[in-house]
C-alpha positions as CSV (number, residue, x, y, z in Angstrom):
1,X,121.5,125.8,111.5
2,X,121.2,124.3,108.1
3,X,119.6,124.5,104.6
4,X,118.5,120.4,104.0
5,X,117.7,119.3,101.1
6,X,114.1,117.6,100.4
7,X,113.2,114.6,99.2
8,X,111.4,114.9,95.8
9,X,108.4,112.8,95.0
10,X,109.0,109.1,94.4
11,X,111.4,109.1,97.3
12,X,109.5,105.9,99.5
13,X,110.4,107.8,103.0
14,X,107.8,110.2,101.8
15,X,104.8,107.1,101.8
16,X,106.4,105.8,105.7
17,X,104.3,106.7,108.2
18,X,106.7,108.5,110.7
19,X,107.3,107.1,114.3
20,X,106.6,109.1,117.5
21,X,109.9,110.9,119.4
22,X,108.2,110.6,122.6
23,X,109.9,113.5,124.3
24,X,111.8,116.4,123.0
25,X,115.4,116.6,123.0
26,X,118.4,118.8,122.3
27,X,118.7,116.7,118.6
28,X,114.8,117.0,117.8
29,X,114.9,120.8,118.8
30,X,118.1,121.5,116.5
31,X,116.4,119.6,113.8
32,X,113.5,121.6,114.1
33,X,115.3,125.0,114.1
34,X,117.4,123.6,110.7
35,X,113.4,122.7,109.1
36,X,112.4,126.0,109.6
37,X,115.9,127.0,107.8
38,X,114.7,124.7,105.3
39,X,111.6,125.8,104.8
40,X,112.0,129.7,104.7
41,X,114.9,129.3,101.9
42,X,112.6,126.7,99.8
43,X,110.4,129.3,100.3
44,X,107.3,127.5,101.7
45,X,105.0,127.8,104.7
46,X,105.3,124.4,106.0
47,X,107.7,121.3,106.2
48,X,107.7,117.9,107.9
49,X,110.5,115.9,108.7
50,X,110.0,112.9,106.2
51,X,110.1,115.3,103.7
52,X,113.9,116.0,104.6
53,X,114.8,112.4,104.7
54,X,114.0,112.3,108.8
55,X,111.3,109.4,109.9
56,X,109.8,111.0,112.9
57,X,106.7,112.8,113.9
58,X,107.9,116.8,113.5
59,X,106.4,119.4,111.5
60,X,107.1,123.0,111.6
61,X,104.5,125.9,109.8
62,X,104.7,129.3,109.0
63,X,101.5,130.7,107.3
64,X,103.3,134.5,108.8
65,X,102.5,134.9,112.2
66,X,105.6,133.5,112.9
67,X,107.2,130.1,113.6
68,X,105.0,126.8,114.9
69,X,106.9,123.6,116.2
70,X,104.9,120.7,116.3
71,X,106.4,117.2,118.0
72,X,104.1,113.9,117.7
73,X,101.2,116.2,116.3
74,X,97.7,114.3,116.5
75,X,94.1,115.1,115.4
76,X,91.8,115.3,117.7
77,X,88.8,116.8,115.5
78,X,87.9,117.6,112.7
79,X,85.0,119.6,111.1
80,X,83.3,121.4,107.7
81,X,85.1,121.1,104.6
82,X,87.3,124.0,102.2
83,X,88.4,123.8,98.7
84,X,91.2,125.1,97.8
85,X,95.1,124.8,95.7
86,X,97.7,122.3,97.5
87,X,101.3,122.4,96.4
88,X,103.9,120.9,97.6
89,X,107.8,121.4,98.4
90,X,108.3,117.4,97.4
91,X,106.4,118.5,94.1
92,X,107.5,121.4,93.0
93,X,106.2,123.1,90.1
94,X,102.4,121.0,90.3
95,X,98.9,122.3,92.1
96,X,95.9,120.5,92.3
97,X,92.4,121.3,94.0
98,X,91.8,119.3,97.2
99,X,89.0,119.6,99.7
100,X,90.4,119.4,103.6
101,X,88.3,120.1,107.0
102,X,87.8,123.7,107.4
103,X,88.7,123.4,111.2
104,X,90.6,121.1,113.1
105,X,92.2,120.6,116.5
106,X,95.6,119.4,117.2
107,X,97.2,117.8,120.3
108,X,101.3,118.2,119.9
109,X,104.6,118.8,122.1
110,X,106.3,122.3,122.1
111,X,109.6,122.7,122.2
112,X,109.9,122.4,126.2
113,X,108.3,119.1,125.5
114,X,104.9,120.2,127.3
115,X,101.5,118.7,126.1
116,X,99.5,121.8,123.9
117,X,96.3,121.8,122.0
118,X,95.7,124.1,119.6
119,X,92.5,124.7,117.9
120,X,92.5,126.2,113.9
121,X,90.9,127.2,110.9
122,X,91.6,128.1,107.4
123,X,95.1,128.5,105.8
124,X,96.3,127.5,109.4
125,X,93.9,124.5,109.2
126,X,95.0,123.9,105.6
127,X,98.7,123.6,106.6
128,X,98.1,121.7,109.8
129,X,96.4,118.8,107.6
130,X,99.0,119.3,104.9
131,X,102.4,118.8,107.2
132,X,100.9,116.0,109.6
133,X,99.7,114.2,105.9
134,X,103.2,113.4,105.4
135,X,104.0,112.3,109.3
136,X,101.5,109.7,107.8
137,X,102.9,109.2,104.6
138,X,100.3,111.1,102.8
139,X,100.4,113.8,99.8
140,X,97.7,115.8,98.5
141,X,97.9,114.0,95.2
142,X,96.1,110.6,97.3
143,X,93.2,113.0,97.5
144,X,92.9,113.4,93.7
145,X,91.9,109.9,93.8
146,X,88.9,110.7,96.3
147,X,86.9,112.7,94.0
């Protein structure tokens, strides 16, 4: 495993929306297991493969109830609405108040490759919107300008 270094804002991989990997495979599980590496030494509780200079659609979270690997993650719903502080690893040392959905559901790949939903709310909710954002080419800082 490996500590990667992430791309700071103003890098243009972090406004590409990501492509799909279709299936998971030794290289996508390994890159997974060197994002959570990644992540825990930034510290931070998520991270998503753009942000470490990768184009494709994997994010991994960790609000501490341990590891989530998430391939091709979708939305399939969202609901309600939370305020709260977003930060950033790609811009460090800047918070900002954002509204997100209060609940959402996901549809992803595990790390066998098998089709999951998984259905959250609050800080897990948060982070879900947060990490798949940037599989889109979002940050937090576009919804400044939706106030």
């Amino acid at each position: 495993m490996a500590v990667l270094k992430i791309l700071q804002l103003g890098d243009p991989l972090l406004r590409q929306p990501a492509k799909e990997v279709g299936q998971v495979t030794k290289r996508l599980r390994k890159l997974a297991h060197d994002m959570l590496e990644t992540m825990y030494a930034a510290p931070g509780m998520g991270l998503a493969a753009p942000q470490i200079g990768v184009s494709e659609r994997v994010v991994v979270i960790d609000i501490g109830d341990g590891p989530l690997v998430l391939f091709d993650p979708r939305f399939l719903a969202k609901e309600g609405a939370q305020r709260d502080v977003d930060a950033c690893l790609s811009i460090p040392g800047r918070s900002e108040y954002i509204t997100r959905a209060q609940k959402v559901r996901v549809s992803y790949l595990n790390e066998q490759g098998k089709k999951m939903e998984i259905k959250a709310s609050g800080l897990l909710a948060w982070a879900l919107q947060h990490e798949i954002d940037h599989l889109d080419g979002i940050l937090y800082l576009d919804y400044l300008a939706k106030k």
